[in-house]
C-alpha positions in Angstrom: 0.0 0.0 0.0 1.1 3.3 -0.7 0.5 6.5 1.3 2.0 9.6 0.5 3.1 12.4 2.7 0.9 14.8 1.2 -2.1 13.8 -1.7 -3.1 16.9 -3.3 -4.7 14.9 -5.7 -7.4 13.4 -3.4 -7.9 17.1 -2.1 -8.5 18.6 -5.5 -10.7 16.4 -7.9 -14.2 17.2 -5.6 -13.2 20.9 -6.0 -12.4 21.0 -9.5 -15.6 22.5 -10.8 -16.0 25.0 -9.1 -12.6 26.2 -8.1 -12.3 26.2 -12.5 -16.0 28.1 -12.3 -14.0 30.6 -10.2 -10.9 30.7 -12.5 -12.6 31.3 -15.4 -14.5 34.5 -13.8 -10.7 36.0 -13.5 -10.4 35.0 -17.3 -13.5 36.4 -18.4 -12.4 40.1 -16.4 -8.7 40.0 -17.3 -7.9 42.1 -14.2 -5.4 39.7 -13.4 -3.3 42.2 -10.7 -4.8 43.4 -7.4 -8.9 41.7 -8.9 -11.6 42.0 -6.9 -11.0 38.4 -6.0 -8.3 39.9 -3.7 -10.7 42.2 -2.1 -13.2 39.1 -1.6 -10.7 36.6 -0.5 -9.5 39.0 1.9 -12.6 39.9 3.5 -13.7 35.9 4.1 -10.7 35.3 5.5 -11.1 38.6 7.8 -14.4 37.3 8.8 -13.2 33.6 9.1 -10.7 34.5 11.8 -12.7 37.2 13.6 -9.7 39.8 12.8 -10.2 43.1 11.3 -7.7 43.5 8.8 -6.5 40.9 6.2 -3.9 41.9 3.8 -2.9 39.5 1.1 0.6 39.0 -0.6 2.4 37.0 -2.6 4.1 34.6 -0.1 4.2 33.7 3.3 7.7 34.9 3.3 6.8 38.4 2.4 4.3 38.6 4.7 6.9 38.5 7.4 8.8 41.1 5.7 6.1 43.3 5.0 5.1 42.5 9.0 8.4 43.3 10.3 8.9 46.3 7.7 5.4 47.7 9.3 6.3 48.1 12.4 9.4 49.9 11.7 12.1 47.5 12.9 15.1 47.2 10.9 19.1 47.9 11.7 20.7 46.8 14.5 17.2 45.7 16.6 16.5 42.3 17.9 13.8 40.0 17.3 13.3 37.0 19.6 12.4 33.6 17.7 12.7 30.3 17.7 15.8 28.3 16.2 13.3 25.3 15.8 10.7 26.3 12.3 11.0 26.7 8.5 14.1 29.4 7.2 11.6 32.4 6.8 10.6 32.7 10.5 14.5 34.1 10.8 15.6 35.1 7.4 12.6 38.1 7.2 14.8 39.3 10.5 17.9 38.9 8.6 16.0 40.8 5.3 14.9 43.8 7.2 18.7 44.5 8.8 17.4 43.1 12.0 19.0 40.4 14.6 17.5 37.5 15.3 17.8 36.0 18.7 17.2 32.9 19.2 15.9 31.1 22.5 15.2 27.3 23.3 11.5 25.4 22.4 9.7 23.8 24.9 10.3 20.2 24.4 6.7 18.9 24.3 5.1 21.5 22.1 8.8 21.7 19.9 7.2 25.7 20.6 9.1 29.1 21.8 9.6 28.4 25.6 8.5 31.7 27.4 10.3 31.0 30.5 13.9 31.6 28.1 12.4 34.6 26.4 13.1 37.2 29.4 16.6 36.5 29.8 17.3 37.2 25.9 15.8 41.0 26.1 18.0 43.3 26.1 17.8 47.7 25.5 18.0 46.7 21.9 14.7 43.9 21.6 12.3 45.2 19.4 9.7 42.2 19.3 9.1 38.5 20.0 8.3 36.6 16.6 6.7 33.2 18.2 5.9 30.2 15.6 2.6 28.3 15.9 4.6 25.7 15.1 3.0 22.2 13.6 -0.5 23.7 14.0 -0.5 24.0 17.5 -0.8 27.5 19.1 2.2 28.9 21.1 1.7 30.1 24.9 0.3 33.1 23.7 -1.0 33.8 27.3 2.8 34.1 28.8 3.9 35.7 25.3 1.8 38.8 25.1 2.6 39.3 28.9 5.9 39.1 28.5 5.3 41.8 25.6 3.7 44.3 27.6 6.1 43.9 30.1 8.9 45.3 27.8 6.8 47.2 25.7 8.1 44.8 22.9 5.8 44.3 19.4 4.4 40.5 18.8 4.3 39.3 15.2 2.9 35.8 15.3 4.3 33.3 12.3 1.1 31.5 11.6 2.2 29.9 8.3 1.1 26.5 10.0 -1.7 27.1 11.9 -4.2 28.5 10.2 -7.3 28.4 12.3 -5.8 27.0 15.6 -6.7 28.3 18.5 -5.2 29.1 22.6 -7.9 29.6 25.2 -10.6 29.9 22.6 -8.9 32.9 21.4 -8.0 32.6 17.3 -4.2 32.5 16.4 -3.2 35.9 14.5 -5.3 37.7 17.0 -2.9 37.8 19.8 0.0 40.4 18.6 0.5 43.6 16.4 0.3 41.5 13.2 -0.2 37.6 12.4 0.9 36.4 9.2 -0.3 33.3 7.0 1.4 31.3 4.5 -0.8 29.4 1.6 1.9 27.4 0.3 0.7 24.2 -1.8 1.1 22.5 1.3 -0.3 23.8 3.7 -3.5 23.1 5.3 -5.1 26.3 3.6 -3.0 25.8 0.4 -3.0 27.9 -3.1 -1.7 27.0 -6.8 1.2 28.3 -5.5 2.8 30.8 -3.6 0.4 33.3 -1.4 0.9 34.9 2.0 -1.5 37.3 4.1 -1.1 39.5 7.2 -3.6 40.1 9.5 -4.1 42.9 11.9 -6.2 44.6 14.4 -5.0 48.1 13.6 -5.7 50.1 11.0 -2.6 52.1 10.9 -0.6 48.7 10.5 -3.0 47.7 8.0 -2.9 51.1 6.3 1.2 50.8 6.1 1.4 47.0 4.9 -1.4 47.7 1.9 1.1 50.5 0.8 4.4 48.1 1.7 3.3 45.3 -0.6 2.7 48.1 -3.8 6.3 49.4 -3.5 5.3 51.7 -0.5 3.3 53.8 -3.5 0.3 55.9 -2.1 -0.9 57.4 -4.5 0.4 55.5 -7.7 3.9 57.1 -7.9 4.5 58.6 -4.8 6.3 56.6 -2.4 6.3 57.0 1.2 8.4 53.7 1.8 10.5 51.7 0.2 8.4 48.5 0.2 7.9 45.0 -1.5 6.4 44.1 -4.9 4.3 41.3 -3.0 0.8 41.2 -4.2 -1.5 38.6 -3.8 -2.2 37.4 -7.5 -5.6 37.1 -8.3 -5.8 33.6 -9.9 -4.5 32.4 -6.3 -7.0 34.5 -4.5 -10.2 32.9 -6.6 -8.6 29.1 -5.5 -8.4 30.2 -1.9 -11.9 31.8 -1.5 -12.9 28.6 -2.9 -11.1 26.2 -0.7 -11.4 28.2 2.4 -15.3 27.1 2.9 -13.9 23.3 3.2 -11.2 24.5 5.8 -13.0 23.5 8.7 -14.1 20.3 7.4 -10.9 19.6 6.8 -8.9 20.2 10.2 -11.8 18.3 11.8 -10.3 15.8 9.6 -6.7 15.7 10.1 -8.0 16.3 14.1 -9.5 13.0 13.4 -6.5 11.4 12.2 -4.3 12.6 14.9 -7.0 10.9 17.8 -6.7 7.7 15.6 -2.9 8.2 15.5 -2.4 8.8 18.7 -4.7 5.8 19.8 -2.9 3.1 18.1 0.5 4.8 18.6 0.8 5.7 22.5 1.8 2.7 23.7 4.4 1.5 21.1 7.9 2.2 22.3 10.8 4.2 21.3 8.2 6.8 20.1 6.2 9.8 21.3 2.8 11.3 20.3 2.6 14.9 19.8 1.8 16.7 23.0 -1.2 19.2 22.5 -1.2 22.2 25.3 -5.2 21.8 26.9 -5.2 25.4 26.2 -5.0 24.8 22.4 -7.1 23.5 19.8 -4.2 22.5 16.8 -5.1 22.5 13.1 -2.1 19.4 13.0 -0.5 20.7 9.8 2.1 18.2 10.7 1.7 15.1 13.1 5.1 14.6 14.5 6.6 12.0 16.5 9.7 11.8 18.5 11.5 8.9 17.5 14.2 6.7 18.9 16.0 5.3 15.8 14.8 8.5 13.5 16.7 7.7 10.7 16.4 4.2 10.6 12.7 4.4 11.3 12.4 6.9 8.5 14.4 4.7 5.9 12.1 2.1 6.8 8.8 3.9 6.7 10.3 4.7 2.4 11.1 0.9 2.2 7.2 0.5 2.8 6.5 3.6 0.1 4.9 5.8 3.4 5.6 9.0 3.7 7.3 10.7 5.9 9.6 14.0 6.6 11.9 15.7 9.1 10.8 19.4 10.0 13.4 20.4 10.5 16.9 18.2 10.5 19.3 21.6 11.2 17.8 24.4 14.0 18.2 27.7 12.6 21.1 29.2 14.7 23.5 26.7 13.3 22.5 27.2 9.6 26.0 28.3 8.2 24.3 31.7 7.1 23.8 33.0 10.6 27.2 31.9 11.5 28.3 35.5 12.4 25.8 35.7 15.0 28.0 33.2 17.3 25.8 30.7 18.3 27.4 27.3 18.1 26.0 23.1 19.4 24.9 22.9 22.5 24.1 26.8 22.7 19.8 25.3 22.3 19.9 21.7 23.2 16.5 21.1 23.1 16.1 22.4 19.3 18.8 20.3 19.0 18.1 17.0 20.4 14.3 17.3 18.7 15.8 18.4 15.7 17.6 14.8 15.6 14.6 13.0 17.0 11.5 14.4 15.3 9.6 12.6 12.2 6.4 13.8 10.2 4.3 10.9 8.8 0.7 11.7 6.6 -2.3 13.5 8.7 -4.2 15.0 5.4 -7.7 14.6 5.7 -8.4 12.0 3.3 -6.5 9.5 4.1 -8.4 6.1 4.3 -9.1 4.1 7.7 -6.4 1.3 5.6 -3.9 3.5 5.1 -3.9 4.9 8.8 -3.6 1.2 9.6 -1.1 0.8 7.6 1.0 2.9 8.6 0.8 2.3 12.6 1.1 -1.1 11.8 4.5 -0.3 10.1 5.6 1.7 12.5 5.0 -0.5 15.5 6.4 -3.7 13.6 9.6 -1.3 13.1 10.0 -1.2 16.8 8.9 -4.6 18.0 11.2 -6.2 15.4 
C-alpha cells in the first residue's frame, strides 16, 4: 500500500468545478493584478478568523517582511524567535537589517519556551516573533505578557496554523500583526505561492497595503520603500474557494491525529505529539519523536509511506547566521528534537487502511 506524505490529488478532484467556475471569472475580467477576487478573499478570511484587517501577498515569506517592515524594525534591533521552524521565521529578521535572537523550544510543544524569552531581552529587543509551530498555538497567554512587560511588538508566524486556536482565542489575533502562508502544502494551500497579514490596527494595516505596492500611495509617490508582494488574483479565486472546506478539513486531520495517537501511544521508542489543553491544533504536521529517527524513516520509504523531518538543522546553526556566534549545544532542546522528530501523513483523506497501515508499520519497526 502506498501513502503519501501529502495527496493533493485526493484534495483537489471534488473541488475542481467549481474552483475552474472561479478561475474562469478571473479569465472572463482580465484584471489579473490586485482583482476583486483579492478584495473578496481578503474579507472571508477577515471574517473567518474574527480579525479586522487581512492583507494578502504574494508569499508567506513576504508577509513577514512586509510585518516586520510595518512596524518599523530594521538595523541593528532584535527580534526573539525560535531556532526550531522553516528558514523564513529568521531570514525576514535577517532581510529587514534586524538580529534574530534565538531562545530554546519547549520540548513537548517543539514551541518558543517563554520562560527563556526574558533572559534574551536586552535595550536593543524590538519584538518577539513566536511560531505556531505544527498547527498548535504557542503560549500566547505568557507571550503577550511578557510583551507588555517590555513594551516589545508581537508578530505571530502562523504559516502553520491557520485556524488553531489558545484559550478559545484565534491565532493571528494575539499580537500587532499575524501572518499566514498558503503554500501548496499547507493546510489552507493555493496553486502556488500566497501569503497574508492580519491585523487589528488600522494604521498597520494602512502601512502593509502601501508596503506590498512598493510603499506607492498614490500610484507614484512613495512613502516607503516596500515590497512588490501582491497577492495574485488567480490564487485568490482558488483560496476563497477552498477556504469554505477548511474547517471540514482540520476536523479531519483532528481526526487522524486521535486515531494516530490511539494506536501509537503505547508503542515504544516513540512519542505522540503533546497538544497544550489550552490549544485546539489544526495538525498541519503530526510529529513524533522517534528513537532510531533515521532508521525508522528509511524504513517507513522501504514500505512507500511518507514521511519527513521538520526540521533536520535548528536555525542558529545554519551556516548563514554563523556571524551571530551561536554554536551546538548553545539550544539543546532544538537540537536534540531536531535529531529525533519525524512527520508521517495527517491529510484529511486519508483512508481508515492507510492509517492502519502505517501504525502497523511503525509498530512492527519497533517490535522487530
Amino acid at each position: 500500500m502506498k501513502v503519501p506524505m501529502l495527496d493533493l490529488q485526493a484534495q483537489y478532484k471534488p473541488l475542481m468545478p467549481k474552483i475552474k467556475e472561479a478561475l474562469e471569472r478571473v479569465f472572463a475580467e482580465h484584471n489579473y493584478i490586485m482583482g476583486p477576487q483579492v478584495k473578496e478573499f481578503e474579507e472571508k478570511m477577515a471574517n473567518y478568523l474574527g480579525i479586522k484587517n487581512a492583507i494578502g501577498c504574494a508569499s508567506g515569506t513576504d508577509a513577514l517582511v512586509l510585518a516586520i517592515k510595518a512596524l518599523g524594525i530594521g538595523a541593528g534591533d532584535e527580534v526573539i524567535t525560535t531556532p526550531f521552524s522553516f528558514f523564513a521565521t529568521a531570514s525576514s529578521i535577517w532581510r529587514n537589517n534586524a538580529i534574530p535572537v534565538f531562545v530554546d523550544i519547549d520540548p513537548l510543544t517543539f514551541n518558543l519556551d517563554p520562560d527563556n524569552i526574558e533572559k534574551a531581552i536586552t535595550e536593543k529587543t524590538k519584538a518577539i516573533l513566536p511560531v505556531h509551530l505544527f498547527g498548535q498555538c504557542a503560549n500566547m497567554d505568557s507571550i503577550m505578557a511578557i510583551a507588555h512587560k517590555y513594551n516589545l511588538y508581537v508578530i505571530e508566524d502562523n504559516a502553520q496554523g491557520i485556524g488553531c486556536t489558545w484559550d478559545g482565542k484565534m491565532s493571528c489575533s494575539f499580537g500587532d500583526i499575524g501572518i499566514l502562508s498558503f503554500f501548496p502544502s499547507k493546510n489552507l494551500g493555493a496553486m502556488g505561492d500566497a501569503g497574508m497579514c492580519l491585523t487589528n490596527n488600522d494604521d498597520y494595516a494602512f502601512k502593509l497595503r502601501q508596503l506590498r505596492v512598493h510603499g506607492e500611495n498614490p500610484k507614484y509617490y512613495h512613502q516607503w520603500v516596500g515590497l512588490n508582494s501582491r497577492l495574485d488574483t488567480l490564487q485568490a479565486a482558488v483560496l476563497s474557494v477552498k477556504l469554505d472546506f477548511l474547517e471540514g478539513w482540520s476536523k479531519g486531520r483532528r481526526a487522524n491525529a486521535e486515531f494516530y495517537n490511539e494506536h501509537l501511544k503505547n508503542v515504544p521508542g516513540i512519542r505522540i505529539p503533546y497538544i497544550d489543553p489550552k490549544a485546539v491544533s489544526i495538525y498541519n504536521q503530526y510529529t513524533l519523536v522517534c528513537e532510531k529517527r533515521d532508521k525508522l524513516m528509511a524504513y517507513l520509504k522501504e514500505k512507500e509511506i511518507g514521511c519527513a523531518v521538520y526540521y533536520p538543522l535548528p536555525l542558529h546553526l545554519q551556516e548563514c547566521f554563523s556571524s551571530l556566534g551561536y554554536k551546538k549545544g548553545d539550544l539543546p532542546v532544538a537540537e536534540e528534537m531536531a535529531e529525533k522528530v519525524l512527520s508521517i501523513p495527517i491529510y484529511p483523506e486519508l483512508t481508515r487502511e492507510q492509517k492502519e497501515y502505517v501504525c502497523k508499520t511503525i509498530t512492527n519497526f519497533y517490535y522487530h
